[in-house]
Structure formats: structure tokens, C-alpha cells
C-alpha positions, -999 to +999 in steps of 0.1 A: +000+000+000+015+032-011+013+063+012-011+082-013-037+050-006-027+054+031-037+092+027-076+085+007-083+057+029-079+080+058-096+110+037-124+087+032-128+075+069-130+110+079-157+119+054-177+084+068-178+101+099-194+133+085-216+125+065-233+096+087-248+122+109-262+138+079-277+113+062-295+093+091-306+124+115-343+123+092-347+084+100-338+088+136-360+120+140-391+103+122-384+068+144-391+091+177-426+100+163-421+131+136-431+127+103-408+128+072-413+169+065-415+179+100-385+157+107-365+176+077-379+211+091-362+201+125-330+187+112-322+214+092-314+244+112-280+225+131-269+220+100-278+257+088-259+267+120-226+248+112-226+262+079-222+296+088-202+292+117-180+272+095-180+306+068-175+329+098-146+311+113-130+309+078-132+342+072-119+350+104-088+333+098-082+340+061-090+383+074-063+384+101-044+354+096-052+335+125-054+297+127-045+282+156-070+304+178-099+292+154-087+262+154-086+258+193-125+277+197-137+246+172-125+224+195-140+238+222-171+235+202-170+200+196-157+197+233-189+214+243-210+194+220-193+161+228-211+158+267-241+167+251-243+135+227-232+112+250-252+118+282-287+128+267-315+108+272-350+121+268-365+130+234-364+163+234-327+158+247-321+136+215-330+161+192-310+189+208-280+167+204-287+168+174 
């Protein structure tokens, strides 16, 4: 296996990750009682969110030249959002972790 295979396999593995979350959200939503539309109504706005924070913190750090501070408040993002996912419970929980 040559190192550019090393590099897409691991490419790949990280894009599994992503776009699992994306893809099933509407299943799992309409499984706790929504249906279909109203399931796509609620998963969109995260999703909405995460796309502009993603074009804010870009800009941010293509404007002044800054990486490793953006790079350390996504972190604390996800660090924030990581408790979240794993110790929710109740519906309304579930969808918040969303």
C-alpha cells in the first residue's frame, strides 16, 4: 500500500464520519414519532448553524491570519457538544443533540 492510498483511505474514513450524521438524522428524528417533512424542518437548522459558523470562522482566519486560535474555539465546540451527545436521554434531549 503506497502512502497516497494510506492518505484516501484515511480521507475517506474521515468523510464516513461526517456525512453519517447527515444522512440518518431524518430516520432517527421520524423513528421518535415526527413525520418525514417535519423531521426535515427540525433537522435542518444545526446544519444551517454549522454552515455559517464554518463561513465565519474561515473568514476570520483567512482576514487576520489567525489559525491556531480558530482552530482551538472549534475544538471547544465540539468539546462542548461532545457531553451533550453522550449523556442525553429524553426525546427532546435527543433532538437537541442533534
Amino acid at each position: 500500500m503506497h502512502l497516497c492510498d494510506c492518505i484516501l483511505l484515511a480521507d475517506h474514513s474521515a468523510r464516513w464520519v461526517d456525512h453519517t450524521p447527515a444522512t440518518f438524522t431524518v430516520l432517527m428524528m421520524s423513528g421518535m414519532g415526527y413525520s418525514v417533512g417535519a423531521a426535515q424542518c427540525l433537522v435542518a437548522p444545526p446544519f444551517a448553524f454549522a454552515g455559517i459558523l464554518m463561513y465565519c470562522t474561515a473568514w476570520v482566519g483567512d482576514k487576520y491570519h489567525l489559525r491556531g486560535p480558530i482552530l482551538i474555539f472549534n475544538s471547544i465546540v465540539s468539546l462542548i457538544g461532545l457531553p451533550i451527545v453522550v449523556s442525553t436521554y429524553l426525546c427532546l434531549q435527543e433532538f437537541v443533540r442533534v
